[in-house]
C-alpha positions in Angstrom: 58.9 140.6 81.4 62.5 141.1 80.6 63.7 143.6 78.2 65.4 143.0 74.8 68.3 144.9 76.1 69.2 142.4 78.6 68.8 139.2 75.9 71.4 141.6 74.0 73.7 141.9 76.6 73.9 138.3 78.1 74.5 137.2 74.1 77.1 140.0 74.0 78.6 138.4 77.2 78.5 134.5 76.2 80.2 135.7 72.2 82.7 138.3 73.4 85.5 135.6 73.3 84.4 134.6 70.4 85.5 136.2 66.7 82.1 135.4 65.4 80.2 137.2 68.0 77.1 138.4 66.8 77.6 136.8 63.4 75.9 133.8 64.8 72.2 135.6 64.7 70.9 134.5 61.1 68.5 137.0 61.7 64.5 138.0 62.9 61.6 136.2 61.5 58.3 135.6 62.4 57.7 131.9 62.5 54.4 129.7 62.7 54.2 128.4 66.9 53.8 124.6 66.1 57.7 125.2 64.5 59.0 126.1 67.8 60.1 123.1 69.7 61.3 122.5 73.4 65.0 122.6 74.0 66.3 119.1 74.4 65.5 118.2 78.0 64.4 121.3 79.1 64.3 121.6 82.8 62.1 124.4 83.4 58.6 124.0 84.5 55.9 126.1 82.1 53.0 126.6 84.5 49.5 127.9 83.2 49.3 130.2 86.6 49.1 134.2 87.2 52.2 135.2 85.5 51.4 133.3 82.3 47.6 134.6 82.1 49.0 137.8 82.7 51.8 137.5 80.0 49.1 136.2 77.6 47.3 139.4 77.9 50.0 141.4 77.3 50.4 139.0 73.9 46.9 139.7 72.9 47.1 143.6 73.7 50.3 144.5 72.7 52.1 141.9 70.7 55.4 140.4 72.2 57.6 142.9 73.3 61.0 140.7 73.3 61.1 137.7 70.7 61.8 134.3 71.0 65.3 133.0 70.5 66.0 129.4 69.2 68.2 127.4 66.7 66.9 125.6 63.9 66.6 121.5 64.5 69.9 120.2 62.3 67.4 117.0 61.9 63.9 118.8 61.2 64.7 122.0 58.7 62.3 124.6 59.4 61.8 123.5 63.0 63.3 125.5 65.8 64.3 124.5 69.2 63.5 127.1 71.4 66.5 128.8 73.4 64.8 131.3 75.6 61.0 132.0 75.1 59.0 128.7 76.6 56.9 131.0 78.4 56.5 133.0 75.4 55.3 130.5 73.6 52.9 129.3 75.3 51.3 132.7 76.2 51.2 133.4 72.6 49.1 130.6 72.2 46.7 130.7 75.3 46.6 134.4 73.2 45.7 132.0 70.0 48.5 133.5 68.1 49.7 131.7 64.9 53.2 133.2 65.0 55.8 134.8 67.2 58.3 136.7 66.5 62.1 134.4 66.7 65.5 135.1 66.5 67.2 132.1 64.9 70.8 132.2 66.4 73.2 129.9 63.7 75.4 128.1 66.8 75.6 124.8 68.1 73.6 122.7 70.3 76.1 122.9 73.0 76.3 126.6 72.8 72.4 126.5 72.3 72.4 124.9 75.9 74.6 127.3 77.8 72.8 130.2 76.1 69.2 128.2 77.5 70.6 127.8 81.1 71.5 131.1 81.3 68.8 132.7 80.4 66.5 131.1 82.1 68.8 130.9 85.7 67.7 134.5 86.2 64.2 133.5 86.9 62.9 133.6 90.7 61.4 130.8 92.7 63.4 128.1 91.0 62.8 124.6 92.1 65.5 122.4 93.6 65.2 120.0 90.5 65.2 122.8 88.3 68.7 124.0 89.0 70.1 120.7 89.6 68.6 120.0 85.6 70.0 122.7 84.7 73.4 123.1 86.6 73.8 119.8 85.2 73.1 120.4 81.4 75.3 123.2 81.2 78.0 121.7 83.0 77.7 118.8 80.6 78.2 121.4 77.4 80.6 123.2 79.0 82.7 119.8 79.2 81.6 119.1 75.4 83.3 122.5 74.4 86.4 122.4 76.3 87.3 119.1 75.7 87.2 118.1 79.6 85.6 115.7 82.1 82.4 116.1 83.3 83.3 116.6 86.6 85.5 120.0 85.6 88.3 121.0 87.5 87.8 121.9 91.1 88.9 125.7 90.7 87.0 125.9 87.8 83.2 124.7 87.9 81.8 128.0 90.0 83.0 130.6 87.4 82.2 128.1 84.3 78.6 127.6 85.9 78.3 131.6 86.8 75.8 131.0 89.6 76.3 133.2 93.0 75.9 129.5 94.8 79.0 128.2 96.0 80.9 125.5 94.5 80.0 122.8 96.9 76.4 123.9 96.5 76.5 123.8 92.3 78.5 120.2 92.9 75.4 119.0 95.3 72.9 119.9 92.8 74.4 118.5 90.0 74.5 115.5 92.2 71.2 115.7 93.2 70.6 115.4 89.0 71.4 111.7 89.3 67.8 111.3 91.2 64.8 110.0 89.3 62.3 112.7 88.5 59.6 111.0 91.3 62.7 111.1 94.1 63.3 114.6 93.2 60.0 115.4 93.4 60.5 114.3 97.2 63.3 117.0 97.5 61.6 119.7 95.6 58.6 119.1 97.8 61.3 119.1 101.1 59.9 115.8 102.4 63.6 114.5 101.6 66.6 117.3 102.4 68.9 118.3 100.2 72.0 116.4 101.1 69.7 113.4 102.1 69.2 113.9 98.1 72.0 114.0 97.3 73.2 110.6 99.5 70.8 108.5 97.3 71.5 110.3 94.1 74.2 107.6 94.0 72.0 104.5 93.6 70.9 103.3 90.8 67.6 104.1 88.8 66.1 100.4 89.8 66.8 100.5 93.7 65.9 104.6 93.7 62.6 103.3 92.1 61.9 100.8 95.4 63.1 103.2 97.4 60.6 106.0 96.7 57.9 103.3 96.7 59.0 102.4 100.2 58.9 105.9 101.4 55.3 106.8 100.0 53.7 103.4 101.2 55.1 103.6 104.9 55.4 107.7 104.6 58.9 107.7 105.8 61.5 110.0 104.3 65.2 109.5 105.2 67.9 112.2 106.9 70.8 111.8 105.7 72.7 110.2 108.5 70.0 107.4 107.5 70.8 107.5 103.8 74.7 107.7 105.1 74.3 104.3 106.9 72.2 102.5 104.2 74.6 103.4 102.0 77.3 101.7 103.8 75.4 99.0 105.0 75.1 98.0 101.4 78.3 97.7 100.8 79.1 95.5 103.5 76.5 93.1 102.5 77.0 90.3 99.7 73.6 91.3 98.5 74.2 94.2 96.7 71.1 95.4 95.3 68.5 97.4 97.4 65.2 95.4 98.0 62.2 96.3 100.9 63.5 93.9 103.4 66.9 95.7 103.5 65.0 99.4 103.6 62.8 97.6 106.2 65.8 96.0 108.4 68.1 99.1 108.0 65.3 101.8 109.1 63.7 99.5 111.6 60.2 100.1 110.4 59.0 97.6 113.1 59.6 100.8 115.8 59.1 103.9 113.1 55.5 102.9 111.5 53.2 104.0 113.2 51.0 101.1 114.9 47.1 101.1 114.9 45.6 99.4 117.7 42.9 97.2 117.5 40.2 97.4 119.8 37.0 94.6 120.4 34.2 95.4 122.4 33.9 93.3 126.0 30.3 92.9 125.1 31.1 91.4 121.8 33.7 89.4 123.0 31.2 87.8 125.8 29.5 86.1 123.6 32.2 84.0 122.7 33.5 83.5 126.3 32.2 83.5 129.8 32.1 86.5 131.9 34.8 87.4 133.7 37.4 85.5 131.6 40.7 86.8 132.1 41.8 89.1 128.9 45.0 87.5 128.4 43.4 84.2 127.9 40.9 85.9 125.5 44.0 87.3 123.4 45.7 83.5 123.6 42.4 82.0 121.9 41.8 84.9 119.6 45.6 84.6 118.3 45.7 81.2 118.0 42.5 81.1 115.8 44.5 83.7 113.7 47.3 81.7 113.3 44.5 78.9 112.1 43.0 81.0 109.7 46.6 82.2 108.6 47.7 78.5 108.0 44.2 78.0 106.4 43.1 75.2 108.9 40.1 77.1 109.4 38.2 78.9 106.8 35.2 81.9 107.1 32.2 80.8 105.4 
């Protein structure tokens, strides 16, 4: 569990530029758990494993040692999004607590946000989707704040984001943001690579939704040279829009799936043709009773 000492110091850090500084903290109070919300599209998971029956414990025993912080709901009074303290929450009521202790910071959502990444970008074992969520909502406030595009300045994004990833990295994962939450799951699982990821971040929510239906059914899962040459096969086509049969002609599915063979029994087969019948004129018969069947000139009673 962190201490209190470092929730102090990283709001120390994100106010010192700012004359309000710790004017902004409206103070400690011990509010009822159903009051605390989750932060506007939070992007962390809260997982009841170990850690959290472990935390929970410590709840019951000892109380919690470093309080929750949030920012009261503009919309809701007397509901409170929560800043930092998911895990805390929910500890506290696997503990069946009633109330946790909060610190209600009076600041705005976008600040709110910043203050949210931050403080919960220090956590190990992040997932791939969870730092692309997240590189992505702060960016986003950030922007909000400054008055600037999205996108932020080139020279700019890696000290705004404060991550020890590079800035081509914190660009790919904010990319990799664009994917629908079942195609990142693909990523986060590493059946798709990262910059595979990040190649079909750039299609839309429809055709990333036939995609990822394409890749589960057949159990394919591009590289990105393969994304790289749907993408420009696309664009050279007057068909725009992704659909199967382009997935299917662009990865040649015919070669990749894997083929199950089909095998009858001689004996069984005998009895529908004389001994010694060569097998290639077995095969012509038995195909062209398929094709029968398949045009529905012959049915199976």
């Amino acid at each position: 569990m962190a201490k209190t000492t470092n929730v102090t110091s990283s709001l120390d850090n994100l106010f010192k530029s700012s004359k309000d500084s710790m004017k902004n903290n409206k103070g400690f109070e011990m509010i009822e758990l159903d009051k605390l919300k989750e932060f506007p599209n939070h992007p962390y998971r809260i997982i009841d494993d170990e850690s959290m029956e472990q935390l929970s414990e410590s709840i019951k025993e000892y109380g919690m040692q470093e309080p929750i912080l949030a920012i009261e709901d503009a919309d809701e009074p007397s509901t409170y999004f929560i800043i930092s303290g998911h895990r805390r929450k929910r500890a506290s009521q696997i503990a069946e607590k009633d109330f946790a202790p909060v610190n209600v910071l009076d600041i705005d959502m976008d600040l709110a946000a910043i203050l949210m990444v931050d403080s919960n970008n220090k956590r190990e074992h992040l997932s791939i989707s969870e730092k692309a969520k997240a590189y992505r909502i702060k960016q986003d406030a950030i922007g909000r704040r400054q008055g600037v595009r999205n996108d932020l300045k080139e020279d700019s994004i890696n000290e705004s984001i404060n991550s020890s990833d590079s800035e081509r990295t914190i660009r790919r994962y904010i990319r990799l943001s664009y994917l629908t939450d079942e195609m990142l799951s693909l990523v986060d699982e590493g059946k798709i690579p990262l910059l595979a990821g990040v190649g079909l971040s750039y299609f839309d929510e429809d055709e990333q939704d036939i995609m990822f239906r394409f890749f589960i059914e057949n159990k394919f899962y591009p590289k990105e040279e393969e994304v790289n040459y749907l993408r420009n096969y696309k664009s050279n086509v007057s068909n725009k829009k992704i659909t199967p049969g382009m997935l299917l002609h662009v990865f040649k599915r015919e070669e990749k799936i894997k083929k199950n063979n089909v095998a009858l029994k001689e004996e069984s087969l005998y009895e529908y043709f004389t001994p010694g019948t060569p097998k290639d004129d077995m095969e012509v018969v038995i195909l062209k009773l398929l094709q029968m069947y398949k045009n529905k000139e012959i049915t199976l009673t």
